[in-house]
TITORSE-535473 format. One record per residue: x, y, z of N, C-alpha, C in turn; residue in one letter. Coordinates in steps of 0.05 Angstrom, whole numbers, plus 5000, padded with zeros to 4 digits. Example, Ala and Ser with C-alpha at 12.3 -4.5 7.8 and 13.67 -1.06 7.14 Angstrom:
TITORSE-535473
526448865156524649105156526449345156a
525749555142527349795143525850015157s
end
This chain:
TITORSE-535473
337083177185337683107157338783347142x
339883477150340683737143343883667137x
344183757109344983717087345583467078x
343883337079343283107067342683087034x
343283027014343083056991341882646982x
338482716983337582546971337382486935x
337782206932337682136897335182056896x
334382206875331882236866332181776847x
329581666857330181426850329081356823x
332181096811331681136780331080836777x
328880776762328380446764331180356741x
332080176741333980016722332479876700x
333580036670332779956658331479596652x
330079526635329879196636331079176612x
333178896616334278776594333078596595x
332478446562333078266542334578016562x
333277756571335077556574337677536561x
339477416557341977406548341277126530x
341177056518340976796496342976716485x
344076446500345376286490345676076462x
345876246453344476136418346775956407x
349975926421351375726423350275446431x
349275596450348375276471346075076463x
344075316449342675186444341875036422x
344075116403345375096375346274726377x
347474746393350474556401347774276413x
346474336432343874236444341674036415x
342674246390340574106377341973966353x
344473966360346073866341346673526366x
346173566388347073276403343973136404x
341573336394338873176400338873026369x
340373136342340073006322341972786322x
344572766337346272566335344372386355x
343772426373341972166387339872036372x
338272146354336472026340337171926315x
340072006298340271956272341971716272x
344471766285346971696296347671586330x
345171406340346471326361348771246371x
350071176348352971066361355071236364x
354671456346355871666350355471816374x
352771886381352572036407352871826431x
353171626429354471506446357571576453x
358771596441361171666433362671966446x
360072116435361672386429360972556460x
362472736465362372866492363073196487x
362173326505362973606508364673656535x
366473816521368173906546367874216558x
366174216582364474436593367374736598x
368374816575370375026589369475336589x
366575246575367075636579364575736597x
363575936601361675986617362076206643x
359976376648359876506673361376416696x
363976386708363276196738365076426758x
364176246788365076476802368276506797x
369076666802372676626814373376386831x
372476296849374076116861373575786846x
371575796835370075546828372775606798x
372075736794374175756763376975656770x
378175746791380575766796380975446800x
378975366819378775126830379474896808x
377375016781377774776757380674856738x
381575056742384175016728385874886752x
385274866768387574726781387474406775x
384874386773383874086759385174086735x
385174216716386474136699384174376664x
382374466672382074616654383474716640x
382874756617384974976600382575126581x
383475366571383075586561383575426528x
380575486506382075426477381675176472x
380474946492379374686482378074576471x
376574566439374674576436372774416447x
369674556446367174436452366574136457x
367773996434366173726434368273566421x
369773276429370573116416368872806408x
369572766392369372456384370972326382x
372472116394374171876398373571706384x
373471746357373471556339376271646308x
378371396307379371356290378971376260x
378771616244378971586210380371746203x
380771576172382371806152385171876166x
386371656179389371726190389371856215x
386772006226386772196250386471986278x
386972046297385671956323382971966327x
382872146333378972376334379172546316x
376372576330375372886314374573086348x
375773356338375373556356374073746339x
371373906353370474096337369574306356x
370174606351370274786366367574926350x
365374926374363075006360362275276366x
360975426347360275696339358275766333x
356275946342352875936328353675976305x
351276006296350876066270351276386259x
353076416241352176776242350176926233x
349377116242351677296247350677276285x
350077066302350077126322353276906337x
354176896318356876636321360076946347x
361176756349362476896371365276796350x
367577076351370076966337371576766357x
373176706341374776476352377376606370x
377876516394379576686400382376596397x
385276716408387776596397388376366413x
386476386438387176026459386675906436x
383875876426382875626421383975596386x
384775826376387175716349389775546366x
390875636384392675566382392075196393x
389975176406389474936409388874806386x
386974896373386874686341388674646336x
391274796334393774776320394674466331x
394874586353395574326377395674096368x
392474076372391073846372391873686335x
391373856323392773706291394973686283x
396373766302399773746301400573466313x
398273376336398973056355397172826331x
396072946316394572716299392272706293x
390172966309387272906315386373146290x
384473136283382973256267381473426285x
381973756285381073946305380074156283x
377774236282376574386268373974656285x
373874846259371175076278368874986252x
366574956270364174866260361975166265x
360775276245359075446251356375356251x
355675286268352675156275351874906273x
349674806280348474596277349274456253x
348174546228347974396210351074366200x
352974566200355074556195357274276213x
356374366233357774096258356673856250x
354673776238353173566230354673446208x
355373656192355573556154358573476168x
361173566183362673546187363373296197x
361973176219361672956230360872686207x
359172766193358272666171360772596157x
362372786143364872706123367272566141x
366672626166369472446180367772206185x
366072096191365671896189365471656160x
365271776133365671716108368571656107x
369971766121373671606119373571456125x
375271306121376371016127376771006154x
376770686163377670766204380170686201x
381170816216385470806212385970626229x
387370546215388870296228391470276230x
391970256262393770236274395569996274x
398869886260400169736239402369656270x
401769426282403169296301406069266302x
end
């Protein structure tokens, strides 16, 4: 073992879980639409795009058809002239994450084809929002 240069051993610090305070945000905003608003959470869906994943599994779902900038959660319901409602959800701040330029340029998108695409900062915010699009009128489509 001659000249061997041993490392003196360093334990790794311990982190803090990582807390998804999006998720769990978003989680308690679909447990109040199930109890307040069943027919709504019948309705409404999330579209799983963001998250840890490996490289190939990632690669795999853009080939499916993922995209970058989609928001969170739609509702397929007709008011106030729109198609749906799209809402790109955000905790609450100050633990909320900025919006990045995919997912503006998707809102843009998406309210440019007809749909009502909006950023909701939290629970209660995504709630009251859902709330006033449902107070519109349901649009109707003129044969």
């Amino acid at each position: 073992m001659i000249g061997v240069k041993l490392k003196a051993f360093k334990p790794k610090k311990a982190r803090a879980p990582r807390v998804d305070r999006e998720g769990l945000e978003q989680a308690a905003l679909m447990r109040e639409l199930a109890l307040s608003l069943p027919n709504i959470f019948d309705l409404i869906y999330h579209v799983p795009n963001g998250g840890q994943r490996h490289k190939a599994v990632a690669a795999k779902l853009k080939e499916q058809g993922v995209k970058a900038g989609v928001p969170d959660l739609v509702l397929p319901m007709a008011r106030g002239g729109y198609f749906g409602l799209y809402l790109e959800f955000k905790a609450t701040p100050p633990n909320d994450a900025p919006v990045s330029s995919s997912q503006y340029a998707c809102i843009r998108r998406l309210n440019e084809q007809g749909y009502l695409a909006i950023v909701c900062r939290g629970h209660f915010d995504a709630m009251e929002s859902i709330r006033a699009y449902l107070k519109l009128p349901v649009t109707v489509v003129a044969a």
